[in-house]
Biopython code that builds the backbone (N, CA, C, O; Angstrom):
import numpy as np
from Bio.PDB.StructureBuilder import StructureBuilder

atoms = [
    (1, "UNK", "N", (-40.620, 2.304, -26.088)),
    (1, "UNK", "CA", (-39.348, 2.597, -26.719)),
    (1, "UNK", "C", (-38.951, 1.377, -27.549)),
    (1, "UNK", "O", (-39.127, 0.266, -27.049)),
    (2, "UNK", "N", (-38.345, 1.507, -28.976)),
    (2, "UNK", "CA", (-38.094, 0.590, -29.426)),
    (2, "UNK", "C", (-37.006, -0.015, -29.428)),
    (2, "UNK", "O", (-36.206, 0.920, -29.400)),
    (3, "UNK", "N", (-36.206, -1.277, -29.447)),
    (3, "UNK", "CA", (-35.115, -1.639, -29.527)),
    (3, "UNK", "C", (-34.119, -1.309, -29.284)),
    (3, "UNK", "O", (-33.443, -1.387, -28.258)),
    (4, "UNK", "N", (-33.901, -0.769, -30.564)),
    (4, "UNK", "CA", (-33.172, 0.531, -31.099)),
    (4, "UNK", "C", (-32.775, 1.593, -30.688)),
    (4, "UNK", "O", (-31.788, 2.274, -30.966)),
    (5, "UNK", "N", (-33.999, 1.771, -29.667)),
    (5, "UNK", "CA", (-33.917, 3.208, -28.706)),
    (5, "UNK", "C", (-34.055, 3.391, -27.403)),
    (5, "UNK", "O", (-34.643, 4.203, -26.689)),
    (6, "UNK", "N", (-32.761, 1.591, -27.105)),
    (6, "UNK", "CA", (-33.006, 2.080, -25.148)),
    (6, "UNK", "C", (-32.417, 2.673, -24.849)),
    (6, "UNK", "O", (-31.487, 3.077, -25.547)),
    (7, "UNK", "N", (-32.626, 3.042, -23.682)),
    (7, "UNK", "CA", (-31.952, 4.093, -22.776)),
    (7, "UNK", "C", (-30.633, 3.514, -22.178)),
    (7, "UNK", "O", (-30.384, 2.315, -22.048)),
    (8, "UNK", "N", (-29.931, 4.430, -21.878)),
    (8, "UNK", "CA", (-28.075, 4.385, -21.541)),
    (8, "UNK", "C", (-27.777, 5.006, -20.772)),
    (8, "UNK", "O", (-27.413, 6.178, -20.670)),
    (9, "UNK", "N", (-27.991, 3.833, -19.863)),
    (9, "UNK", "CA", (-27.656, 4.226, -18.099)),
    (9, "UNK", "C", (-26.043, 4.509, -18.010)),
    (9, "UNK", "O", (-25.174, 3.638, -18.070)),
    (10, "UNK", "N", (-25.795, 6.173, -17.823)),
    (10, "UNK", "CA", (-24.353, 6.344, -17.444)),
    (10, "UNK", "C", (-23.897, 6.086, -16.141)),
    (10, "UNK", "O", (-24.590, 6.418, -15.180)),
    (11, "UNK", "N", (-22.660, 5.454, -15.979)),
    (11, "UNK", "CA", (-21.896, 5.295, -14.932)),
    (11, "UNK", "C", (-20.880, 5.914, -14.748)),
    (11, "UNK", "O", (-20.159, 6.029, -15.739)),
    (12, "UNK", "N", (-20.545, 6.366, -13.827)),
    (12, "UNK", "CA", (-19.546, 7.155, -13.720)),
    (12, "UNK", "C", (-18.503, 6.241, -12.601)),
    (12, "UNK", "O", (-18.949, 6.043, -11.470)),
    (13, "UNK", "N", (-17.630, 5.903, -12.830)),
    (13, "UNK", "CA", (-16.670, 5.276, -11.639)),
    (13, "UNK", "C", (-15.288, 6.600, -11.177)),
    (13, "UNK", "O", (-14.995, 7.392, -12.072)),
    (14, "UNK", "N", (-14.771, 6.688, -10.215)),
    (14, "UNK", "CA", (-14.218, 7.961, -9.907)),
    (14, "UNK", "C", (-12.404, 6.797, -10.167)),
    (14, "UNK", "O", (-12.104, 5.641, -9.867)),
    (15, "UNK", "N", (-11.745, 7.820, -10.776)),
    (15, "UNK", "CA", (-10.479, 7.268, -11.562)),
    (15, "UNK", "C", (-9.566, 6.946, -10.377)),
    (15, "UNK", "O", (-9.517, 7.548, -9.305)),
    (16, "UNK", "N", (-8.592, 5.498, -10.910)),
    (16, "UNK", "CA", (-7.681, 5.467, -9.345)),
    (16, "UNK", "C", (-6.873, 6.461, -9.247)),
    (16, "UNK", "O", (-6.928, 7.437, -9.996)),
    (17, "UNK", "N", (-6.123, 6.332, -8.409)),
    (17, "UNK", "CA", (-5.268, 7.348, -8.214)),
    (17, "UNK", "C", (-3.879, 7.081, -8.822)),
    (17, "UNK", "O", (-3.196, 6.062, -8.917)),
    (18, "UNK", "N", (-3.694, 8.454, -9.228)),
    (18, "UNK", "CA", (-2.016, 7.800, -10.177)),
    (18, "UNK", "C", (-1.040, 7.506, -9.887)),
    (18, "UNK", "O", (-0.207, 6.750, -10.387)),
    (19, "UNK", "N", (-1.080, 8.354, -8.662)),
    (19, "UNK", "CA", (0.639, 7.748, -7.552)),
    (19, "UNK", "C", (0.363, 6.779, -7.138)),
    (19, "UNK", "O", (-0.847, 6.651, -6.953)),
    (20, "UNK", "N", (1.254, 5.571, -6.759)),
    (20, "UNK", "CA", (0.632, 4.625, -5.519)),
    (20, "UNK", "C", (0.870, 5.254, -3.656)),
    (20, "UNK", "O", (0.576, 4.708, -2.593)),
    (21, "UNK", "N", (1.402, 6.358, -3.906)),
    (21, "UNK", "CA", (1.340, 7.238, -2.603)),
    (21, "UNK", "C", (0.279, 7.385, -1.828)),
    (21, "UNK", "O", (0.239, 7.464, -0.600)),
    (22, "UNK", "N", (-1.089, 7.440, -3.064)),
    (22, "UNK", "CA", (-2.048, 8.278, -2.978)),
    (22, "UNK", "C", (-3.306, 7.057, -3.301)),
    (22, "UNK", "O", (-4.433, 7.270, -3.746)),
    (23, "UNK", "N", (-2.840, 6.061, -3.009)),
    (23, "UNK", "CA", (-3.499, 4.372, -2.843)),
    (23, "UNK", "C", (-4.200, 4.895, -1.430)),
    (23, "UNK", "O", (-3.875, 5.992, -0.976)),
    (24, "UNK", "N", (-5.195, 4.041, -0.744)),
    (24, "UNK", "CA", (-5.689, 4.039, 0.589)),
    (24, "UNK", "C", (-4.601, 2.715, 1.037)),
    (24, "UNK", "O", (-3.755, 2.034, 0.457)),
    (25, "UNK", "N", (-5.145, 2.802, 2.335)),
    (25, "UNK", "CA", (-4.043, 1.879, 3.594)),
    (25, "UNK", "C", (-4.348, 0.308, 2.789)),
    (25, "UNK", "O", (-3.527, -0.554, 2.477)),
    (26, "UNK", "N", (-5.643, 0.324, 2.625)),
    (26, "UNK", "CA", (-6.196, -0.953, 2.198)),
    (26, "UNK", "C", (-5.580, -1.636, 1.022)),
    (26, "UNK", "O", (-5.250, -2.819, 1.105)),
    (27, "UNK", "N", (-5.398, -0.888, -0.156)),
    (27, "UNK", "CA", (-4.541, -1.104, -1.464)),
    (27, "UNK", "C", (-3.173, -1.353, -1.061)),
    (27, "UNK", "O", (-2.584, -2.433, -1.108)),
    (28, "UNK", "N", (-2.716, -0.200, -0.648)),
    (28, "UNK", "CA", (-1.256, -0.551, -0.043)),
    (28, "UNK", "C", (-0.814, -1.555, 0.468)),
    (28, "UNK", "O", (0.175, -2.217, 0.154)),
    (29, "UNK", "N", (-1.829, -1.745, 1.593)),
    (29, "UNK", "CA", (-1.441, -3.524, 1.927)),
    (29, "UNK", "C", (-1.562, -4.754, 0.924)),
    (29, "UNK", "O", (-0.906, -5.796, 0.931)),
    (30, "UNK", "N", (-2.315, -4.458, 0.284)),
    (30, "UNK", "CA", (-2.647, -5.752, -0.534)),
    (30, "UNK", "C", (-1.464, -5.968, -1.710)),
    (30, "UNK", "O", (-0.783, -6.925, -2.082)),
    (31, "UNK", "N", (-1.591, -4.572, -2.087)),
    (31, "UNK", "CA", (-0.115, -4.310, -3.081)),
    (31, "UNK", "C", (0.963, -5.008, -2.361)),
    (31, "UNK", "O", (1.260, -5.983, -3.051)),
    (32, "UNK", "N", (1.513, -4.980, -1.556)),
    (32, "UNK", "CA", (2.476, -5.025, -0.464)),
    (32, "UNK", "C", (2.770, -6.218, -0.629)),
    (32, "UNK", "O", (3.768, -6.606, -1.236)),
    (33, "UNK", "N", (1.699, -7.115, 0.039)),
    (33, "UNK", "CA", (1.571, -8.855, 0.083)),
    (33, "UNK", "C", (2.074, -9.276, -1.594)),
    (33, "UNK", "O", (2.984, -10.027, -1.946)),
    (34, "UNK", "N", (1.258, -8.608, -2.294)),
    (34, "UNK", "CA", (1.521, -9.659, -3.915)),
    (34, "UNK", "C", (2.969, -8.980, -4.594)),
    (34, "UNK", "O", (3.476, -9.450, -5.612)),
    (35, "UNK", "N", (3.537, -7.801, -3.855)),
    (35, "UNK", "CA", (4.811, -7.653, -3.949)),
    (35, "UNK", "C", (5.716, -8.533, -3.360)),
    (35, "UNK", "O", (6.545, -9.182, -3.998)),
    (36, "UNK", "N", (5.549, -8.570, -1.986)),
    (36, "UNK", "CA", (6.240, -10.001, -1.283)),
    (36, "UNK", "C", (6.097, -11.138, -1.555)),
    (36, "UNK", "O", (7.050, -11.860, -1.264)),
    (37, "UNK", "N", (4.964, -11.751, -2.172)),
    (37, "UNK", "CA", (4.865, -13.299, -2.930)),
    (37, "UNK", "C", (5.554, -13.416, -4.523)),
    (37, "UNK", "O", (6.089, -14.374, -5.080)),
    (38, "UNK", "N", (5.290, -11.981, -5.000)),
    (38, "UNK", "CA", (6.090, -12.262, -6.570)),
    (38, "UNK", "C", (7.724, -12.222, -6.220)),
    (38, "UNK", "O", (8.267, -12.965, -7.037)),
    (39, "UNK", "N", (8.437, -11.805, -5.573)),
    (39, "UNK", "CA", (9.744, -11.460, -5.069)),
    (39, "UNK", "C", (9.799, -12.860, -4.409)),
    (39, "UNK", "O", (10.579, -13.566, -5.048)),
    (40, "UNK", "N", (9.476, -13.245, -3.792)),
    (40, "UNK", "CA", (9.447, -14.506, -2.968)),
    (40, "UNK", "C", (9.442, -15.836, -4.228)),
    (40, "UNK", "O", (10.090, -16.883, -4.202)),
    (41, "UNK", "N", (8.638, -15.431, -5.104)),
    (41, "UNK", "CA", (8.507, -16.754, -6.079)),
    (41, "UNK", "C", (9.279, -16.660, -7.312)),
    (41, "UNK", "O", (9.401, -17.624, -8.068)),
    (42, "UNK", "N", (9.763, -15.608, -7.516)),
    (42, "UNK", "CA", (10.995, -14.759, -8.517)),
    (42, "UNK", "C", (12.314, -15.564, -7.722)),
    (42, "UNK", "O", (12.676, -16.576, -8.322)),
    (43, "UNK", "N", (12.934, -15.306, -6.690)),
    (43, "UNK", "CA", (13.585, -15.727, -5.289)),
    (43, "UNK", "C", (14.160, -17.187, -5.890)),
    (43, "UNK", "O", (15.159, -17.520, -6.528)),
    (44, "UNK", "N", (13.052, -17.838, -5.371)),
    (44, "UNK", "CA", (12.605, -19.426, -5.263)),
    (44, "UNK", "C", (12.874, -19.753, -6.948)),
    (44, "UNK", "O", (13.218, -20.931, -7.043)),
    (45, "UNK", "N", (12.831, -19.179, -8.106)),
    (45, "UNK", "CA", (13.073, -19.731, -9.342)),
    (45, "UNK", "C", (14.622, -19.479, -10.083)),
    (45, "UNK", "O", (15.076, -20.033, -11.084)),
    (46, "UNK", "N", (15.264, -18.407, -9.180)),
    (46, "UNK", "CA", (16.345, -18.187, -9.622)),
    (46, "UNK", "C", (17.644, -18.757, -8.987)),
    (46, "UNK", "O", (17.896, -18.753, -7.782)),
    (47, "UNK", "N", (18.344, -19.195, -9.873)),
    (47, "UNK", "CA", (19.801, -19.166, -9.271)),
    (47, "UNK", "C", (20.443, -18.107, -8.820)),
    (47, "UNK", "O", (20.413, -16.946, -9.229)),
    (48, "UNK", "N", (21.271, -18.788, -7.583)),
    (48, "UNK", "CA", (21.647, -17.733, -6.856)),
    (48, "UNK", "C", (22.895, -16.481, -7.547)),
    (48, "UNK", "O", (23.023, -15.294, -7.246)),
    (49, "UNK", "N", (23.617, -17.260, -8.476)),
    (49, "UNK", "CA", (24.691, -16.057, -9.764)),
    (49, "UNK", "C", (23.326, -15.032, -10.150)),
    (49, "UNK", "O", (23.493, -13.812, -10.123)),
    (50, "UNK", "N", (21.921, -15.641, -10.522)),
    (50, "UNK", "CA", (20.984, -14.627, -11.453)),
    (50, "UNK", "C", (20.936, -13.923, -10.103)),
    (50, "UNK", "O", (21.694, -12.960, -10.217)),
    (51, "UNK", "N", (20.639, -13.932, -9.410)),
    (51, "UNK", "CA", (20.075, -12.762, -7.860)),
    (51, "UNK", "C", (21.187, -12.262, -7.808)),
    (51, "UNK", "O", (20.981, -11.130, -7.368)),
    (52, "UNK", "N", (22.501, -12.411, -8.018)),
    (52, "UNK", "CA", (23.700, -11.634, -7.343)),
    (52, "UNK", "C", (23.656, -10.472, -8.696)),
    (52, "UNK", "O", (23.951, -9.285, -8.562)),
    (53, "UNK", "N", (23.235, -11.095, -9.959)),
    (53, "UNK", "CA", (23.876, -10.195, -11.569)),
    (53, "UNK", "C", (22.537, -9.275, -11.239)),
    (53, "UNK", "O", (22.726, -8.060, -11.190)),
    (54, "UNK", "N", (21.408, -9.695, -11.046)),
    (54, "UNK", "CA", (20.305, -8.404, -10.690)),
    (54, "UNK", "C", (20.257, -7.721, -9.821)),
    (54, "UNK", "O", (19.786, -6.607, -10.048)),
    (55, "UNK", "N", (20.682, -8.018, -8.502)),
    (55, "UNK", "CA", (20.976, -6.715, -7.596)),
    (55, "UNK", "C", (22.384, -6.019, -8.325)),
    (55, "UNK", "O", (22.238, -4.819, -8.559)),
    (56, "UNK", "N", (23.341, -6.432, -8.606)),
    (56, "UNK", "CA", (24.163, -5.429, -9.389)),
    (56, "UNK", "C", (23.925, -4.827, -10.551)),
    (56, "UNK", "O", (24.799, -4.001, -10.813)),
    (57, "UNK", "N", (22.947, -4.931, -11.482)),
    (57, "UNK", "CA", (22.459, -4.007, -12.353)),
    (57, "UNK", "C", (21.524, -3.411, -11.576)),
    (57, "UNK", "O", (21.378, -2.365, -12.208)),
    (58, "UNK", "N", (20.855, -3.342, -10.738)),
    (58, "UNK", "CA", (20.090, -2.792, -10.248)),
    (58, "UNK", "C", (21.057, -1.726, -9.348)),
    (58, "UNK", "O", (20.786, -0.533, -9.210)),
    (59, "UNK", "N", (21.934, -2.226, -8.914)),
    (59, "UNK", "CA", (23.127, -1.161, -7.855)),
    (59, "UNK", "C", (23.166, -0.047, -9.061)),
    (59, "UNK", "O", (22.663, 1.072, -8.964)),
    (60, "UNK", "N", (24.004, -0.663, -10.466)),
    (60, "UNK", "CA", (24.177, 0.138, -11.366)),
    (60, "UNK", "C", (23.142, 1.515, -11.899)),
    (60, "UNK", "O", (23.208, 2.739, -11.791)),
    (61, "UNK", "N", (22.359, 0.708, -12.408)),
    (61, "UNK", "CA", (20.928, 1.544, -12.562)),
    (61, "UNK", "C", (20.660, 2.705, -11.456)),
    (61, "UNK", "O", (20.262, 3.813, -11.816)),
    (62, "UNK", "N", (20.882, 2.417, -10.195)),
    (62, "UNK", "CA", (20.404, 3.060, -9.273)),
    (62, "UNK", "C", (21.719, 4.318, -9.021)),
    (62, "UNK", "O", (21.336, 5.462, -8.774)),
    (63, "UNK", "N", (22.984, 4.082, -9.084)),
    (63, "UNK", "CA", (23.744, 5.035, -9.129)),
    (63, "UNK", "C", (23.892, 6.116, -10.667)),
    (63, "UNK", "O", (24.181, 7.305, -10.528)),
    (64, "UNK", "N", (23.647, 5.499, -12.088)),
    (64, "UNK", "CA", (23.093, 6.061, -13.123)),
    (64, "UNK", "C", (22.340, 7.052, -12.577)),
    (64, "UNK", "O", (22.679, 8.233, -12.646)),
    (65, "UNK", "N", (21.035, 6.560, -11.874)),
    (65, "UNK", "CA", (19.887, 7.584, -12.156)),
    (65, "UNK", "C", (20.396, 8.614, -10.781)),
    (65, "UNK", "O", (19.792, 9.686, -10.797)),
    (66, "UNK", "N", (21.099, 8.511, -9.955)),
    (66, "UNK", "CA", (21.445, 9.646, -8.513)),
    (66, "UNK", "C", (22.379, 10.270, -9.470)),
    (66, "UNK", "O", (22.122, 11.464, -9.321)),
    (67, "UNK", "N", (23.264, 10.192, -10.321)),
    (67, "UNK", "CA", (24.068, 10.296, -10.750)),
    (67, "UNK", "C", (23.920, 11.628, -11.901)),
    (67, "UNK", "O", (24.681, 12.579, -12.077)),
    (68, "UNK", "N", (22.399, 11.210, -12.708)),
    (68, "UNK", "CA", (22.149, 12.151, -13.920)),
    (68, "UNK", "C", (20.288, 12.775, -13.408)),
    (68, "UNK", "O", (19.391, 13.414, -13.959)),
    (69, "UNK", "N", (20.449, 12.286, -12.428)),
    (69, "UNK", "CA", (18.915, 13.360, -11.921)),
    (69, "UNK", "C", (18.210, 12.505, -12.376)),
    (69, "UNK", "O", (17.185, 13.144, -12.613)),
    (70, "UNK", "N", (17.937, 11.030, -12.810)),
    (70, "UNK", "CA", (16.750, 10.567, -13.883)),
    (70, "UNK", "C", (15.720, 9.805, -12.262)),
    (70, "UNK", "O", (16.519, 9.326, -11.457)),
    (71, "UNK", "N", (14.642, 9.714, -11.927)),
    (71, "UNK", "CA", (13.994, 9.125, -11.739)),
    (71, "UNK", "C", (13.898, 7.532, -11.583)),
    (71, "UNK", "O", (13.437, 6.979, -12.581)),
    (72, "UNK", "N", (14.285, 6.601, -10.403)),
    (72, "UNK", "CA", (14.588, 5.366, -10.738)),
    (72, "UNK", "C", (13.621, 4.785, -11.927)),
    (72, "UNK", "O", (14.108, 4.250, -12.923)),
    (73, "UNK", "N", (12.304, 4.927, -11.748)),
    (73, "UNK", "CA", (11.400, 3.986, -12.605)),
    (73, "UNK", "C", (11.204, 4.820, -13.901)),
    (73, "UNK", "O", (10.193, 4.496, -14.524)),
    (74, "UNK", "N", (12.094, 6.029, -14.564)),
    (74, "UNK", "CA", (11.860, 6.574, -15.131)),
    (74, "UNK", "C", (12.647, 5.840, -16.980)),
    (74, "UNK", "O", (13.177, 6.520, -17.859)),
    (75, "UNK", "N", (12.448, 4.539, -16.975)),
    (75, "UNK", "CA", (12.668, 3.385, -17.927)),
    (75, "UNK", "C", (12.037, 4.398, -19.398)),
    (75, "UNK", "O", (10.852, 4.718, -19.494)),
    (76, "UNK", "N", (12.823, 4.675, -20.159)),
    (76, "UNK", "CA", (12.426, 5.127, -21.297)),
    (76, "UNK", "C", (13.583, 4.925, -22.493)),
    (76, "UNK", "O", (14.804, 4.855, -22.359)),
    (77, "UNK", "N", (12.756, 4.856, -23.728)),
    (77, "UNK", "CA", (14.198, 4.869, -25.014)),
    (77, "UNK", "C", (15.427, 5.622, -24.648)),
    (77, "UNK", "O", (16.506, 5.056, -24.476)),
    (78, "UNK", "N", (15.219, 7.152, -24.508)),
    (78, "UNK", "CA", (16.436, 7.322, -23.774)),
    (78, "UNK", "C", (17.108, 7.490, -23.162)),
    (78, "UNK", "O", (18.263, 7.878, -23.337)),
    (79, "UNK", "N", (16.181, 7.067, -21.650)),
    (79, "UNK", "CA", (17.337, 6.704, -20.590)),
    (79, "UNK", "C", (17.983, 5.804, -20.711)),
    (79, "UNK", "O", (19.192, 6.007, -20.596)),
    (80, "UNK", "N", (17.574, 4.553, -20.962)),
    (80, "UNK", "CA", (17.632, 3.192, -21.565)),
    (80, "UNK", "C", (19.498, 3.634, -22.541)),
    (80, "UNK", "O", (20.564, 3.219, -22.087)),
    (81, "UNK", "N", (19.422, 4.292, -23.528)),
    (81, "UNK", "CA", (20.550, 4.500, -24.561)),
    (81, "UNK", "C", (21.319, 5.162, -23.415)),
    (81, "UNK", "O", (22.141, 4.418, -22.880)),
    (82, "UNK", "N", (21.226, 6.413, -22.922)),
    (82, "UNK", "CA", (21.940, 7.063, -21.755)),
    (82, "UNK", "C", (22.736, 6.299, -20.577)),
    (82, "UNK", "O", (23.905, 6.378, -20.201)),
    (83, "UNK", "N", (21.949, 5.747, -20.268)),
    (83, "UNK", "CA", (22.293, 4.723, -19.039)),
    (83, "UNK", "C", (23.291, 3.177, -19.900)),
    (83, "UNK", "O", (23.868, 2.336, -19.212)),
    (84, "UNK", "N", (23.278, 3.148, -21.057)),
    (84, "UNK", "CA", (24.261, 2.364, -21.636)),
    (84, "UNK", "C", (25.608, 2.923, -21.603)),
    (84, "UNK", "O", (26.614, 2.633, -20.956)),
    (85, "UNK", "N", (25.292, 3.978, -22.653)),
    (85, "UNK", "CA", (26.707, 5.002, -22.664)),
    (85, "UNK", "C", (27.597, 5.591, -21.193)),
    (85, "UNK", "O", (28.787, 5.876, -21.058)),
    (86, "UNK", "N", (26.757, 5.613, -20.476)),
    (86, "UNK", "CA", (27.329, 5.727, -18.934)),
    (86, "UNK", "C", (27.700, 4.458, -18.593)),
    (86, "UNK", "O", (28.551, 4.353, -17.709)),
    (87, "UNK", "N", (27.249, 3.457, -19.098)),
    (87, "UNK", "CA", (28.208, 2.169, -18.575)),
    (87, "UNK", "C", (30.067, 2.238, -19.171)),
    (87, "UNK", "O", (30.854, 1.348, -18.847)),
]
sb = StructureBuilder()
sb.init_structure("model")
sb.init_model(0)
sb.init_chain("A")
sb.init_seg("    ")
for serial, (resi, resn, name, xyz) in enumerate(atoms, 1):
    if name == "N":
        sb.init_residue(resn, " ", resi, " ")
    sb.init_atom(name, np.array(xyz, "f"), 0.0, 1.0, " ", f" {name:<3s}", serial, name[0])
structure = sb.get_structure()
């Protein structure tokens, strides 16, 4: 075969999964940990006024979205405009 004409070994890898629901125990944990170290080192860099103003937009945000049916992580152009005008 020439050069030109090797062969093309397919691989197939099986896709992750799209929920993190639907992660195995193993992912979950690991997710878990580098959730608790980024929060932990987020924590450790902020002043304590910035942690009090982000859990209260976050209170906010979170009564917005119970409020109009939206999905907490459901961050889009216009929830984003929506969730202003409701302020």
């Amino acid at each position: 075969m020439a050069d030109s004409q090797k062969a093309v070994e397919v691989v197939v890898t099986p896709a992750a999964p799209a929920r993190p629901e639907e992660y195995d125990a193993a992912t979950r944990a690991t997710l878990d940990l580098i959730d608790h170290q980024a929060v932990r080192a987020v924590a450790d860099g902020r002043p304590e006024r910035t942690r009090k103003g982000y859990a209260q937009d976050w209170a906010s945000w979170s009564k917005f979205c119970a409020e109009s049916g939206v999905p907490l992580l459901a961050v889009t152009p216009g929830t984003l405009v929506m969730f202003v005008e409701w302020l």
